[in-house]
C-alpha positions as CSV (number, residue, x, y, z in Angstrom):
1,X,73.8,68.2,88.6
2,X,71.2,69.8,90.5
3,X,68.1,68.1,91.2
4,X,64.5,69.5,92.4
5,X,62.5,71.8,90.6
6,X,62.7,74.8,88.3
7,X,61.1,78.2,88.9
8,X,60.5,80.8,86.9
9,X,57.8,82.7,84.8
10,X,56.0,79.7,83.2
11,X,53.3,81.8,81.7
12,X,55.5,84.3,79.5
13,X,56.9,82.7,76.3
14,X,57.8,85.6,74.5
15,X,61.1,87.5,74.7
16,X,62.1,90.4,77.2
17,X,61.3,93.7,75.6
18,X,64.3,95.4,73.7
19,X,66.1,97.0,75.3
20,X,66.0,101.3,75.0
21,X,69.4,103.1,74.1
22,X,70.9,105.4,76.7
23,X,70.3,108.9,76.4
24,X,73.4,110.4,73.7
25,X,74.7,112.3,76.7
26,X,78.3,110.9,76.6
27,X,78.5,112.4,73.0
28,X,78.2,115.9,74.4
29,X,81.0,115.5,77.4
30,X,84.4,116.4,77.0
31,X,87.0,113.7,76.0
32,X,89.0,112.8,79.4
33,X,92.3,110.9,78.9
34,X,92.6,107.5,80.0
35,X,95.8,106.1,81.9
36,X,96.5,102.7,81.7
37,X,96.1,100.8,85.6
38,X,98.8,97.5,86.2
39,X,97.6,96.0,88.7
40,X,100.1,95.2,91.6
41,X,100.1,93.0,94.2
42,X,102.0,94.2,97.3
43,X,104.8,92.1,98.2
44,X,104.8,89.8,94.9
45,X,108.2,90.3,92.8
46,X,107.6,91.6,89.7
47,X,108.8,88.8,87.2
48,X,110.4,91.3,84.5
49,X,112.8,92.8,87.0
50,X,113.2,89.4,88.3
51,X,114.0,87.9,85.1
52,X,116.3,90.4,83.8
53,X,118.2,90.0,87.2
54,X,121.7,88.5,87.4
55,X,122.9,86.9,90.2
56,X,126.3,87.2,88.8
57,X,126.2,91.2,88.7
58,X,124.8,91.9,92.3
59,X,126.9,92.9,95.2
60,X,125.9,91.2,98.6
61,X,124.2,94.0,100.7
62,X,126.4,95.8,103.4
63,X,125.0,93.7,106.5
64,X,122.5,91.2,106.1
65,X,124.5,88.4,105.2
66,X,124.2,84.5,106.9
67,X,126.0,81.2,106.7
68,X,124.1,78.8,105.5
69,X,124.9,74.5,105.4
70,X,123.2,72.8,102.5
71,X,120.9,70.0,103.1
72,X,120.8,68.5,100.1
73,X,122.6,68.1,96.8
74,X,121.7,70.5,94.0
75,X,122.3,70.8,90.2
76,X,121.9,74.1,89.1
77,X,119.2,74.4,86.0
78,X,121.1,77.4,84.7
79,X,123.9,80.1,85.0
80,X,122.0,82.5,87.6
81,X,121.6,79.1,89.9
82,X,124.4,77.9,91.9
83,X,125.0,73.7,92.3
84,X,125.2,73.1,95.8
85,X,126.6,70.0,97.8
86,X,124.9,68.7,101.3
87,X,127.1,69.6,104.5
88,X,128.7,72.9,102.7
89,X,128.7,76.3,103.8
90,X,127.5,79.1,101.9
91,X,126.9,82.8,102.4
92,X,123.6,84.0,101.6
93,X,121.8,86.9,101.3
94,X,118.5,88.6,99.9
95,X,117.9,91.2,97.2
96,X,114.4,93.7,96.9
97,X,111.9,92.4,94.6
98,X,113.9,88.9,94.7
99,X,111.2,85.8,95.4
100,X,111.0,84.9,99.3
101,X,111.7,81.2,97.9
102,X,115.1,82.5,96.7
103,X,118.1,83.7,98.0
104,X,121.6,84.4,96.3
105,X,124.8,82.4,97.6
106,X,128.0,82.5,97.9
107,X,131.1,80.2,97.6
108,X,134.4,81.2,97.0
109,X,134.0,83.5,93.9
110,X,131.5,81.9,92.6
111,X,127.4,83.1,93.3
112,X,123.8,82.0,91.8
113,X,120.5,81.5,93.3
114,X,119.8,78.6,95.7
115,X,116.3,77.3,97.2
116,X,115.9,78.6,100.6
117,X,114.5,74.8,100.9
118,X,117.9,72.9,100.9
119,X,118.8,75.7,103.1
120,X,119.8,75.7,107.2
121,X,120.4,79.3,108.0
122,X,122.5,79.8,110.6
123,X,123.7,82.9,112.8
């Protein structure tokens, strides 16, 4: 609430004069074609790659793979997550575009998501 007093132009009550048109100039220019602008955001995954991506049909890069031990327990909410049980060891690795609070593991043949959160990376 903001307290103190108002001020403004107590002497006019009567509405601000209408407004004038603008001048028909844009009628007489030439027609330019419009393209359409998506805004992007450096460095922010873009959510329909991201959705449409299967952990399940990537290959793990050619070098940029870790070992990782799992903190904690975790129940996979669906098939592109992997469960994970405290004091294993996974590989894990990144993908372009993938979210930084992400990465895909590995166990044996199997391979999902996991939270980088019930993560220790190692070497």
């Amino acid at each position: 609430r903001f307290s103190g007093t108002f001020v403004g132009n107590a002497e006019s009550a009567s509405p601000p004069p209408a407004a004038t048109s603008p001048p028909a100039v844009a009628a007489t220019l030439p027609a330019v074609p419009t393209i359409p602008v998506v805004p992007t955001i450096v460095g922010v995954p873009n959510t329909v790659a991201e959705s449409v991506l299967n952990p399940n049909e990537v290959k793990p890069p050619a070098s940029g793979t870790r070992k990782a031990r799992v903190l904690y327990d975790y129940e996979a909410a669906d098939s592109t997550e992997l469960a994970l049980l405290a004091d294993e060891m996974i590989t894990v690795y990144s993908l372009p575009g993938m979210d930084p609070d992400w990465l895909i593991g590995e166990r044996g043949n199997q391979k999902g998501k996991v939270p980088v959160t019930y993560l220790e990376l190692l070497s």
